[in-house]
C-alpha positions as CSV (number, residue, x, y, z in Angstrom):
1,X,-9.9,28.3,20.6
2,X,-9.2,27.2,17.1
3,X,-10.4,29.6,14.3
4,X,-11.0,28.8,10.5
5,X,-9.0,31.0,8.4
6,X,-9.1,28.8,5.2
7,X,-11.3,26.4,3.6
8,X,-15.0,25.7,3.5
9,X,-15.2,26.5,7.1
10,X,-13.7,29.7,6.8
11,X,-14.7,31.9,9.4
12,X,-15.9,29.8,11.8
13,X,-14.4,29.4,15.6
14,X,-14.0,26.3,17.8
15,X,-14.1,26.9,21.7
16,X,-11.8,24.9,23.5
17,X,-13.8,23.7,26.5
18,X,-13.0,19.8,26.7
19,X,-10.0,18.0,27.7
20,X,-10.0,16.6,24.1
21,X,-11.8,17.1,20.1
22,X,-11.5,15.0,17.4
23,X,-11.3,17.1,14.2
24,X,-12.3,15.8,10.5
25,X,-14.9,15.1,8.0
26,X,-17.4,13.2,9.7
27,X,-20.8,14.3,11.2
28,X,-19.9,12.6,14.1
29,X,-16.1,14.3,14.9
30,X,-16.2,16.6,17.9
31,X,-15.1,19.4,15.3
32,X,-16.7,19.0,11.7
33,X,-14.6,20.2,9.2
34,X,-17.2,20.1,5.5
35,X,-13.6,19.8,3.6
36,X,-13.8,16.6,1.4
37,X,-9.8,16.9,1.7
38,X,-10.0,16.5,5.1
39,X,-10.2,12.7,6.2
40,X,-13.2,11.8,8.3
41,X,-11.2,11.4,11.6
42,X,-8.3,13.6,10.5
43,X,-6.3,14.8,14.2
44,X,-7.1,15.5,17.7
45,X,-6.6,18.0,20.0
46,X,-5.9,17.4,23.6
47,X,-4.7,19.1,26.7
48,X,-1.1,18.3,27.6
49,X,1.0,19.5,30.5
50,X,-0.9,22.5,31.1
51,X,-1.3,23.6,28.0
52,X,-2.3,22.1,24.4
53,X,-0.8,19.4,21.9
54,X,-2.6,18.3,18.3
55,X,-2.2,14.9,17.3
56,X,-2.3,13.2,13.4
57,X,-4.8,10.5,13.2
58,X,-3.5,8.5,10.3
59,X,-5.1,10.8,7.9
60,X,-4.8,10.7,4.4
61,X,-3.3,14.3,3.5
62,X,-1.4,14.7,6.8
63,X,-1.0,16.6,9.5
64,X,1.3,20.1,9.1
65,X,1.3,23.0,11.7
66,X,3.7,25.5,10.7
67,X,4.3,24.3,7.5
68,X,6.0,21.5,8.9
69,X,4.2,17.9,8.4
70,X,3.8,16.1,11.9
71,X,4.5,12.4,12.6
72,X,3.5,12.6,16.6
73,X,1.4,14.2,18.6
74,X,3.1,18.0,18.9
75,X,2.5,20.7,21.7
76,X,0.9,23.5,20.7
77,X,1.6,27.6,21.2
78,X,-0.4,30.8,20.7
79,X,-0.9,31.6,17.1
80,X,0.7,28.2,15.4
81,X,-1.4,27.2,12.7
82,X,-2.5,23.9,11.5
83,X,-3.2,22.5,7.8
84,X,-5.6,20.0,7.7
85,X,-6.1,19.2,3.4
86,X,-7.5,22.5,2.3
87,X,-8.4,23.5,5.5
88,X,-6.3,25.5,7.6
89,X,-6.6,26.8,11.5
90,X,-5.1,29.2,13.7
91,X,-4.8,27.8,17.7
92,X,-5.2,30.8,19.8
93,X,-5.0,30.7,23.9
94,X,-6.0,34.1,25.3
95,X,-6.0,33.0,28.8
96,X,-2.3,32.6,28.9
97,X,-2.7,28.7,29.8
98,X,-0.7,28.2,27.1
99,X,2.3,30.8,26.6
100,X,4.1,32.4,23.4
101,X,6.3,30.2,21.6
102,X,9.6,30.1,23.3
103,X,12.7,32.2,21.7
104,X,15.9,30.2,20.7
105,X,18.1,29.4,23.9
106,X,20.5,32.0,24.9
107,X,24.1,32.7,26.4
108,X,23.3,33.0,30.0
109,X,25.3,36.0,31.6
110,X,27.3,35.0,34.7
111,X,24.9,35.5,37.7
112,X,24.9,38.8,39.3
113,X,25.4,39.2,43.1
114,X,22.7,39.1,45.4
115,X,21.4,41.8,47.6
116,X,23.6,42.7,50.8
117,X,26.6,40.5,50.0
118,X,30.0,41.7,50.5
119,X,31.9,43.1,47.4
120,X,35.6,43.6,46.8
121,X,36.5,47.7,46.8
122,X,33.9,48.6,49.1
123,X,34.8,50.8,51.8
124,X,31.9,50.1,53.5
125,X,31.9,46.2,53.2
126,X,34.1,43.9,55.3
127,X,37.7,43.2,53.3
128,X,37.7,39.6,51.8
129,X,41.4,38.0,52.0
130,X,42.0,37.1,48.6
131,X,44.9,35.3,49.1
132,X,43.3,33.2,52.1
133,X,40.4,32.3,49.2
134,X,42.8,30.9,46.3
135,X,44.3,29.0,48.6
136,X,41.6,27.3,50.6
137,X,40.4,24.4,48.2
138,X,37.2,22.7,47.6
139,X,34.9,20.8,50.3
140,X,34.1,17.7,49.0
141,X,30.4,16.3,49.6
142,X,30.6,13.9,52.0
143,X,34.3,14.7,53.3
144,X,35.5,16.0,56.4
145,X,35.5,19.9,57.3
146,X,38.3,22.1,56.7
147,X,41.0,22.3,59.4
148,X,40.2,25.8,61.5
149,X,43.5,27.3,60.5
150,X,42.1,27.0,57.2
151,X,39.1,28.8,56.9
152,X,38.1,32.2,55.3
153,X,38.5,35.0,57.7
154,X,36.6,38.2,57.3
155,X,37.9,41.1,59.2
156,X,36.6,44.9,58.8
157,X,39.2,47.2,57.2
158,X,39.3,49.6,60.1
159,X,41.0,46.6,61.9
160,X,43.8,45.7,59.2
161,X,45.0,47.1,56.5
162,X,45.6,45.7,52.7
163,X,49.3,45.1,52.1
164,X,50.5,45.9,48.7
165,X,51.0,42.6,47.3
166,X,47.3,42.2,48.5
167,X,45.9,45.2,46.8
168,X,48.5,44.6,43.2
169,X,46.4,40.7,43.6
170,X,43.1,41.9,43.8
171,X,43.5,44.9,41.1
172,X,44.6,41.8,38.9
173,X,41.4,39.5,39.7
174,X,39.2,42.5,39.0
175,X,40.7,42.9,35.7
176,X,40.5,39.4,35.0
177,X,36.9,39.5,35.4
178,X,36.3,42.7,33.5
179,X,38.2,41.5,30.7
180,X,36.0,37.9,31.3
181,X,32.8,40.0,31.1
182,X,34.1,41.7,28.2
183,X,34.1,38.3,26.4
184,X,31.1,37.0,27.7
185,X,29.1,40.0,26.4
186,X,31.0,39.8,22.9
187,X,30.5,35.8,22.6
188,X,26.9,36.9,23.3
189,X,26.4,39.4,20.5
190,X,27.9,37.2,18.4
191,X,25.8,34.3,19.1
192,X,22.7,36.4,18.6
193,X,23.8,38.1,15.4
194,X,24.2,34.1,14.3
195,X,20.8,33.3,15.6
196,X,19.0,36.8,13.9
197,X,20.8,35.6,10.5
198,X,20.0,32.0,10.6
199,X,16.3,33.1,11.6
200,X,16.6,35.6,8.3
201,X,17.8,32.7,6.1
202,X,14.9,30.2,7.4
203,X,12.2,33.5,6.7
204,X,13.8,33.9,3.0
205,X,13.5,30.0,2.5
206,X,10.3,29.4,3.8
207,X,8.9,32.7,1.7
208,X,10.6,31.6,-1.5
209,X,9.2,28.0,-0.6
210,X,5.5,29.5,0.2
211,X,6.0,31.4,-3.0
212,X,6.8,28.5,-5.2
213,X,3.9,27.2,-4.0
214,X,1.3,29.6,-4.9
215,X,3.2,29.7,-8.7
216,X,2.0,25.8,-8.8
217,X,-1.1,26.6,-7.6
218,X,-2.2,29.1,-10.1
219,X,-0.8,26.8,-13.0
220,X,-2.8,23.7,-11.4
221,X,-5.8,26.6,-10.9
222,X,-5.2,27.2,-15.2
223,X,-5.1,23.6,-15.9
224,X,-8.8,23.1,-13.5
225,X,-10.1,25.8,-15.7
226,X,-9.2,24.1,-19.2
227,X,-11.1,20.8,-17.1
228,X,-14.1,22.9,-16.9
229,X,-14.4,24.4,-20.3
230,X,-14.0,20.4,-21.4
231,X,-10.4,20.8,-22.7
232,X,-9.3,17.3,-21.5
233,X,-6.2,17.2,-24.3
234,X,-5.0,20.6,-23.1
235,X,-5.3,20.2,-19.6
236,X,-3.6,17.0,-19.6
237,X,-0.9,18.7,-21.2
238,X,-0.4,21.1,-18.7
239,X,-0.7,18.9,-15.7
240,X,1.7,16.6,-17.2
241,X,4.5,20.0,-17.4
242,X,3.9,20.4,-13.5
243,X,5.0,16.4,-12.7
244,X,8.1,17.0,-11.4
245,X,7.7,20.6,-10.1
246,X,5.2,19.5,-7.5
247,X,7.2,16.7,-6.0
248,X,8.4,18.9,-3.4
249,X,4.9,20.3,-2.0
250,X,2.5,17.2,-0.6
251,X,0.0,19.6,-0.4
252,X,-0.1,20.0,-4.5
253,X,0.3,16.5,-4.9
254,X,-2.7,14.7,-4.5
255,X,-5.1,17.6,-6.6
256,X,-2.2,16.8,-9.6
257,X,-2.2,12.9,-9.9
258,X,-5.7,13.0,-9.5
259,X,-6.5,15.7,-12.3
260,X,-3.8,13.5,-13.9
261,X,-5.5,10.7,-13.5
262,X,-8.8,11.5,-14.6
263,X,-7.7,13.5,-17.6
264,X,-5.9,10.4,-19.0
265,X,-9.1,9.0,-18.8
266,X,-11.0,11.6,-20.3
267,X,-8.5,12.6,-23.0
268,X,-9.6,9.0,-24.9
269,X,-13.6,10.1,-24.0
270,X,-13.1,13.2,-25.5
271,X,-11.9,12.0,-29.3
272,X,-14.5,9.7,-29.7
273,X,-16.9,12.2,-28.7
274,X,-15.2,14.3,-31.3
275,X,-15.6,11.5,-33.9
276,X,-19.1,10.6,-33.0
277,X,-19.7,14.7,-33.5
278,X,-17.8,14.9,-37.2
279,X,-19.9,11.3,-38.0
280,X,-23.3,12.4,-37.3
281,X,-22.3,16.3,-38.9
282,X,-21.9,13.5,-41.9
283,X,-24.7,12.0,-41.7
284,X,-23.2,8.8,-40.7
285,X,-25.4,6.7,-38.3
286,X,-23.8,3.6,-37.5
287,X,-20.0,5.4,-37.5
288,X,-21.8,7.6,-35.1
289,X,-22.9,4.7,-32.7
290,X,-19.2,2.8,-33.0
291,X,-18.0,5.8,-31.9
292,X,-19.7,6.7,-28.9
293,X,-19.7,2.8,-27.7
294,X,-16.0,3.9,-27.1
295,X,-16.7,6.4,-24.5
296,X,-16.4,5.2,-20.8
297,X,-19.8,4.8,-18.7
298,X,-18.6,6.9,-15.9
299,X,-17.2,9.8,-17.9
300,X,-17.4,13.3,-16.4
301,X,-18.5,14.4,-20.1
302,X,-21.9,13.0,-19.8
303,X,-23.6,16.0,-20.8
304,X,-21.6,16.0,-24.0
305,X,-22.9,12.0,-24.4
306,X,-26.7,12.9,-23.8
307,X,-26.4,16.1,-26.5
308,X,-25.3,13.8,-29.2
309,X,-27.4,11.0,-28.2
310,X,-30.5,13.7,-29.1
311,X,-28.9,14.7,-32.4
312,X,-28.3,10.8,-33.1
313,X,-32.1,10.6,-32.7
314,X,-32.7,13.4,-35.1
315,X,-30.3,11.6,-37.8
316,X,-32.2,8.4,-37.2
317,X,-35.4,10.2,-37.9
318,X,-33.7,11.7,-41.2
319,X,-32.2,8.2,-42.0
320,X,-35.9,6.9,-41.8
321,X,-37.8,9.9,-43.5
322,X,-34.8,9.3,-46.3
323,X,-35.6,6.0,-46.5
324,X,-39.8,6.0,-47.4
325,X,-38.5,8.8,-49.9
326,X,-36.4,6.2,-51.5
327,X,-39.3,3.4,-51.0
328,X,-41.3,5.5,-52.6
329,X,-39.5,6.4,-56.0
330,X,-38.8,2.8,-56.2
331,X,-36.0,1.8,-59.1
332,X,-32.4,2.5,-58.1
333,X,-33.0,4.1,-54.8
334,X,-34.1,1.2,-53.4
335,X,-31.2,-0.1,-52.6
336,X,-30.0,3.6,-50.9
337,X,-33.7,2.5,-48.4
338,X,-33.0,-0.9,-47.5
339,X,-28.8,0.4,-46.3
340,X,-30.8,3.0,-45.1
341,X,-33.4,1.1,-42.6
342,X,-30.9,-1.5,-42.0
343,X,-28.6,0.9,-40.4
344,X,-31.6,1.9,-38.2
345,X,-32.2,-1.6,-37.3
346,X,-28.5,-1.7,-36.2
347,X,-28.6,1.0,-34.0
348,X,-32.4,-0.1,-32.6
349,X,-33.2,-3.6,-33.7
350,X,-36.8,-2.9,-32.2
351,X,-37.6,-0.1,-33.6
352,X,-41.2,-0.8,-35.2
353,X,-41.2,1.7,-37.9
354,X,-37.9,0.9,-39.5
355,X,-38.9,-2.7,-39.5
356,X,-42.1,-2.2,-41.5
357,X,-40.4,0.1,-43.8
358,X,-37.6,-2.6,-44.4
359,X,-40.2,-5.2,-45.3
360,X,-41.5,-3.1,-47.9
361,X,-38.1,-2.2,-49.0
362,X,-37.3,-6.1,-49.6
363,X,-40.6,-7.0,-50.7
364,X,-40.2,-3.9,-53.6
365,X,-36.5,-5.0,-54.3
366,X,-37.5,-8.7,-55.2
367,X,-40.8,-7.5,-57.4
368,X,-37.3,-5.2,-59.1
369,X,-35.5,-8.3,-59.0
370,X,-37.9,-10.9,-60.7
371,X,-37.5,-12.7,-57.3
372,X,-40.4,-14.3,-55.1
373,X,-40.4,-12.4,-52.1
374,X,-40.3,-14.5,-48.4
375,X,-41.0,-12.7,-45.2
376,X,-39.1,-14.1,-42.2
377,X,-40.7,-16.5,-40.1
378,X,-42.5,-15.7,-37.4
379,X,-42.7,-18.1,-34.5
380,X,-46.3,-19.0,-33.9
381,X,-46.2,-21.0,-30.6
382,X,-43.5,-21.8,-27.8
383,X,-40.9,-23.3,-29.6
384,X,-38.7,-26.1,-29.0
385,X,-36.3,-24.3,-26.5
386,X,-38.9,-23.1,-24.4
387,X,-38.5,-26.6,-22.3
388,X,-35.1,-26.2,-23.0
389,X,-35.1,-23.2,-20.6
390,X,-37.4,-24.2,-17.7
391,X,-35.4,-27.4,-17.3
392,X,-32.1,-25.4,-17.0
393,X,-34.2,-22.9,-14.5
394,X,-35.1,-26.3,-12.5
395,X,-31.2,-26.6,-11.6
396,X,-31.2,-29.7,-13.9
397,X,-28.2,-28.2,-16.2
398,X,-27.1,-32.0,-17.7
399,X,-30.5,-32.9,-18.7
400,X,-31.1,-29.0,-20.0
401,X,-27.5,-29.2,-21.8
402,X,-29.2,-32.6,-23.7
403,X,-32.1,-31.4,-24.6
404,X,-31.1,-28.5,-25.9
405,X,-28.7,-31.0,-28.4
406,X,-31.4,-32.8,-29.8
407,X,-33.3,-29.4,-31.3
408,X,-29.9,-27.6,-32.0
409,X,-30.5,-28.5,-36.0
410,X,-34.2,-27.6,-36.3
411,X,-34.0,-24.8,-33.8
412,X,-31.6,-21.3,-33.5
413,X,-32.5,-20.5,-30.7
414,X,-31.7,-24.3,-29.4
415,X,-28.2,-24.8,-30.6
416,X,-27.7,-21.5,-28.9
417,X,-28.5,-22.3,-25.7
418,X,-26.7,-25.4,-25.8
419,X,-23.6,-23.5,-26.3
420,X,-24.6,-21.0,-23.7
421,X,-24.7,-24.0,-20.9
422,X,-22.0,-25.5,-21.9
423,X,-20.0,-21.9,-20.9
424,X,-22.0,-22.2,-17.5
425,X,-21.0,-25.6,-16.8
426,X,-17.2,-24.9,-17.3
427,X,-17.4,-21.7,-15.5
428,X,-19.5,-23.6,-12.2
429,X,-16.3,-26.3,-12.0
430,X,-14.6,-23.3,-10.8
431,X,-17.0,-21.1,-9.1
432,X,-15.1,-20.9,-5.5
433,X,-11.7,-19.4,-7.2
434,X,-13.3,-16.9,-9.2
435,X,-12.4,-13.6,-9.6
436,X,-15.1,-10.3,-9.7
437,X,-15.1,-10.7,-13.5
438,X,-15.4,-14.1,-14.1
439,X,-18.5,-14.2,-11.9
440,X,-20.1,-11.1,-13.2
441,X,-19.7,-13.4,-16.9
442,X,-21.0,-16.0,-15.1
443,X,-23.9,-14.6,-14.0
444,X,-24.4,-12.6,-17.3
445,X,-24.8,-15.8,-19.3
446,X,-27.1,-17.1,-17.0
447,X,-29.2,-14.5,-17.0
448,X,-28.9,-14.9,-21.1
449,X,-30.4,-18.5,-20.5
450,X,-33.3,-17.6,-18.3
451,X,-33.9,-14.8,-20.5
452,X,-35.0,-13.1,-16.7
453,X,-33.8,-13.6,-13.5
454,X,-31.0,-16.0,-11.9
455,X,-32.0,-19.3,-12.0
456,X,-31.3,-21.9,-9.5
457,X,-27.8,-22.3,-9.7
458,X,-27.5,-18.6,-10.8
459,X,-28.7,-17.7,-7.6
460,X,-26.0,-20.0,-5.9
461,X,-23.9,-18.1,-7.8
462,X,-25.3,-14.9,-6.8
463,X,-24.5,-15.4,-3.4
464,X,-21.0,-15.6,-3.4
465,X,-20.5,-13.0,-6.0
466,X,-22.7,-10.9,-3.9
467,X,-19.9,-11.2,-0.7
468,X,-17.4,-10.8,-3.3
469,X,-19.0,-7.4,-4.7
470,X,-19.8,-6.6,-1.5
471,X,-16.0,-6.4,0.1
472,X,-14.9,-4.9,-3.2
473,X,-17.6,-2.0,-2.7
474,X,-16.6,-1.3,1.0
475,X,-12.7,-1.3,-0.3
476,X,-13.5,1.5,-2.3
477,X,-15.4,3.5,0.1
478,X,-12.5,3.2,2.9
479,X,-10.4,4.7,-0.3
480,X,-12.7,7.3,-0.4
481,X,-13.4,5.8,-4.3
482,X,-17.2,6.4,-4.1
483,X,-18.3,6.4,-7.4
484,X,-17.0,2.5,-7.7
485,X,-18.4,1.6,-4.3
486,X,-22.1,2.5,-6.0
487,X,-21.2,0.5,-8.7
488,X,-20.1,-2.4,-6.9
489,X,-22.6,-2.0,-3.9
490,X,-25.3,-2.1,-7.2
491,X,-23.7,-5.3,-8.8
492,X,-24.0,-7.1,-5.1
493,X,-27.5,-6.3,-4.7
494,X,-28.3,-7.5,-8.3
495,X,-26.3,-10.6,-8.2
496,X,-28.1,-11.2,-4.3
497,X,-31.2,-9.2,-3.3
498,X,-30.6,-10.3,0.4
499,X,-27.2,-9.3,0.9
500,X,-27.8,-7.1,4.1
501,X,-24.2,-5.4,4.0
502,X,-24.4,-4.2,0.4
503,X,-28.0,-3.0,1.2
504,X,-26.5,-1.1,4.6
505,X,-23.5,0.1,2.2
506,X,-26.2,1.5,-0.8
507,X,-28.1,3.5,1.9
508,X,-24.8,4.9,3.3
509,X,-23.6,5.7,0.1
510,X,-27.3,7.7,-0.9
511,X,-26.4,9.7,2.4
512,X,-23.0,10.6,1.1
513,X,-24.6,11.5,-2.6
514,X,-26.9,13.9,-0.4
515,X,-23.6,15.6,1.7
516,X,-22.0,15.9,-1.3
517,X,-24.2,17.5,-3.7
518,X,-25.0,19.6,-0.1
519,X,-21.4,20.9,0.2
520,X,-21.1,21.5,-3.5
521,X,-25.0,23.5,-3.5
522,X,-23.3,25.8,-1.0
523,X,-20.5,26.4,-2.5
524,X,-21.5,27.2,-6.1
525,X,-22.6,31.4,-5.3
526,X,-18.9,31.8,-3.7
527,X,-16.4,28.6,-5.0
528,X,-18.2,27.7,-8.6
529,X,-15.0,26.1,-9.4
530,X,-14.6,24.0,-5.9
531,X,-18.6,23.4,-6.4
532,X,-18.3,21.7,-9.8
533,X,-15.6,19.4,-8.4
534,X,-18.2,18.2,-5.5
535,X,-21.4,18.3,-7.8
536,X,-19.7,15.9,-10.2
537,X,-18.5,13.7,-7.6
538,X,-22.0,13.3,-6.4
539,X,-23.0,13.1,-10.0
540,X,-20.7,9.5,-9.9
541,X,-21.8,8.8,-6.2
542,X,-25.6,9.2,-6.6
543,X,-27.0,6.0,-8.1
544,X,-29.3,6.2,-11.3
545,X,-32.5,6.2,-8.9
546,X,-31.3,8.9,-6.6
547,X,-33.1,11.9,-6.9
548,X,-30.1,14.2,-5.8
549,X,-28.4,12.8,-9.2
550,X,-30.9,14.9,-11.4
551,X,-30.3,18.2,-9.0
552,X,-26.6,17.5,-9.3
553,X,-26.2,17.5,-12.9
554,X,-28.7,20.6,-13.4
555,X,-26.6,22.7,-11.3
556,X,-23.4,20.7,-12.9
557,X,-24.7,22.6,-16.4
558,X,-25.7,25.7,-14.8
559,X,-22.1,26.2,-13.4
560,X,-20.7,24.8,-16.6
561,X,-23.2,27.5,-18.7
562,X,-25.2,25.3,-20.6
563,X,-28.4,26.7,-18.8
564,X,-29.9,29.2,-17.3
565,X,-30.1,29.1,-13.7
């Protein structure tokens, strides 16, 4: 049996009843293992000679039973343990199929006589000539046998006697071996006082090694707790301190490049969310806005982004309320109302009430002014560039591109669409050797032509970007990368509707946003901290439609107390 002493299976035991299990991550391994270190086909186990062997299937975090990493498949004793990522199992065969681990080899001591055979001294045995022995030499396999003259004779003492010489000869052989046995029992202690202190140093090396170990995992364990209270700057501080330090343990490694990782990211997030913070504390709208336009879309600090997003509303509000204050004192202070509602208009150029506000504002300024005020124009039927655009959506980009020339001095709108087809028709010369980013322009401008959707030769487009995407998403999900296989699985199906693969990938991926946020819901009353690391994982897996991405960041703030559970 295997039995789970560490991990999110902890507890749990495995009967050994097959010839073979697969062990990993996947629903489908004969052994499940929910451990998102674990890969999703991470070893096997097998029966071998009798007893068992465990096997590394080319996972990512390796294979290590005993503490040593495997590179083969290795046979297995009673009691070894095996480390699988985070997870960690005991192997256990009370049966006896499989035996104790083996001690080291030992001196063998020479074999003892057997049972009934004759022995030198005895009176009751027959006498053995010594003399006869030493000087009767070896049979060779194969040879011819011994002359008769030559063989050992065996007579009982009560019909011969032992001469002297005889007897002074065998006391010396006797003593020989004596003193030979002697040796043999020395050498022997002295090879197992080696082995007992060699087997001492390996136990104090291993121990100081396992507790070097836990000392890096408490200070990785501090710098996970700074992550969670939001102190990027601090935590990437401490994480960069334990670079070198955790060289030497593999098992440390991979949880400190990728705090690393992120944390450079988030370091960067974090001080512009800080300067949006001071700017709207100061009242200062569109500093406010530049500022959080620097912060990365899939930050972990998203939370953070929404709260100031609701006290940038509350500003706008203010900025608007300030304004009609201004508006209405008139004078002066109308130039405070029109910096005022044009600073809205920046942030939202739609929004309706700081529009109408503005008017007024300009229309009051040019009364102050002496000036004759002019509203802007408002179009009052289709325009010029209207035909402009449904040519261009017709696939006919040459006669579009022309069109669009001859209005370009009476119409805006016109010269900038000419310039806008002009891009296209640059970027279509070299559509087939384009890279992920070139297309997504591509398609980005054409989509700023149609005003909509692709059009003709935007959906050409579409196509091959959509294969492009498409590989690029199922790259990242074989890295395990699942946050940028949503967003690349997403840009496929925008740029082609039909593309089957990215469709299969997307509903794939909304299973693994469910497992995840799973794994981390049962984990948060036990594991919060292990919890928040999976509920923000499906927080960047989930895709904006999902509705285990709401659930995710609700608990995400419960865990993180920003609400009440």
């Amino acid at each position: 049996m295997l039995a789970c002493t560490e991990g999110p299976a902890a507890g749990q035991v495995f009967e050994l009843v097959e010839d073979e299990y697969v062990i990993g991550r996947s629903r489908e391994a004969s052994l499940s293992v929910p451990d998102n270190s674990v890969s999703r086909k991470h070893a096997r186990v097998l029966r071998s000679g009798g007893g068992w062997a465990v096997e590394d299937l080319g996972s990512g975090n390796g294979t290590v039973v005993n503490g040593v990493r495997i590179a083969a498949e290795t046979y297995l004793y009673s009691g070894d343990s095996i480390k699988l990522g985070d997870t960690v199992l005991s192997f256990r065969d009370d049966s006896n199929a499989t035996v104790a681990r083996p001690p080291p080899s030992e001196v063998t001591a020479p074999p003892r006589p057997s049972r009934g055979a004759p022995r030198v001294g005895d009176a009751t045995s027959p006498a053995v000539d010594t003399g006869l022995m030493s000087s009767v030499p070896p049979r060779r396999a194969g040879g011819p046998p011994p002359r008769p003259e030559a063989r050992l004779r065996v007579m009982p003492r009560s019909a011969t006697s032992v001469s002297p010489v005889d007897g002074k000869r065998q006391k010396i052989i006797l003593g020989a071996v004596g003193a030979l046995l002697m040796v043999t029992v020395v050498l022997l202690l002295m090879a197992r006082q080696g082995q007992q202190r060699e087997r001492e140093a390996l136990a104090a090396k291993q121990q100081a090694y396992e507790q070097r170990q836990a000392e890096l995992a408490e200070l990785l364990q501090a710098g996970k707790a700074l992550v969670s209270q939001g102190k990027w700057a601090e935590a990437k501080a401490r994480f960069e301190e334990l670079t070198e330090a955790v060289q030497d343990f593999p098992d440390l490694q991979q949880t400190h490049r990728t705090y690393l990782d992120r944390a450079a990211k988030e370091v960067p997030n974090q001080a512009a969310l800080d300067a949006a913070e001071k700017a709207i504390s100061d009242s200062r709208l569109t500093d406010s806005e530049d500022a959080l336009q620097r912060v990365s879309e899939d930050t972990s600090l998203y939370e953070r982004v929404r709260e100031l997003r609701g006290r940038q509303k509350v500003l706008l509000a203010a900025y608007l309320s300030d304004a009609r204050n201004a508006l209405q004192s008139g004078g002066q202070a109308l130039d405070r109302a029109r910096e005022l509602t044009e600073a809205i208009l920046k942030l939202e150029p739609d929004h309706r009430d700081a529009r109408v506000v503005n008017e007024n504002v300009l229309r009051a300024v040019a009364a102050r002014d002496g000036r004759t005020f002019v509203p802007k124009a408002t179009p009052t039927g289709p325009g010029p560039a209207v035909p402009v655009v449904a040519r261009y959506k017709d696939g006919d980009l040459t006669g579009a591109v022309a069109m669009a020339d001859e209005c370009a001095s009476k119409d805006k709108r016109c010269k900038e669409l000419a310039s806008l087809m002009r891009d296209v028709q640059s970027m279509f010369k070299r559509v087939e050797n384009m890279e992920a980013k070139e297309l997504e322009k591509l398609l980005n401008t054409d989509r700023a032509i149609t005003g909509e959707g692709l059009s003709k030769m935007g959906r050409q487009a579409g196509t091959q970007a959509g294969t492009k995407f498409f590989k690029m998403a199922s790259a990242s999900k074989a890295a395990s990368k699942y946050g940028e296989a949503v967003l690349w699985a997403q840009k496929a199906l925008d740029a082609d509707p039909e593309n089957a693969g990215a469709r299969a990938l997307m509903n794939d991926l909304r299973g693994k946003c469910k497992e995840t946020y799973m794994q981390g819901y049962s984990l948060k009353d036990n594991q919060p901290e292990e919890a928040l690391v999976q509920l923000r994982q499906a927080v960047s897996l989930c895709s904006s439609n999902d509705e285990y991405l709401g659930k995710a960041k609700r608990l995400v703030q419960v865990l993180e107390g920003g609400a009440p559970q």
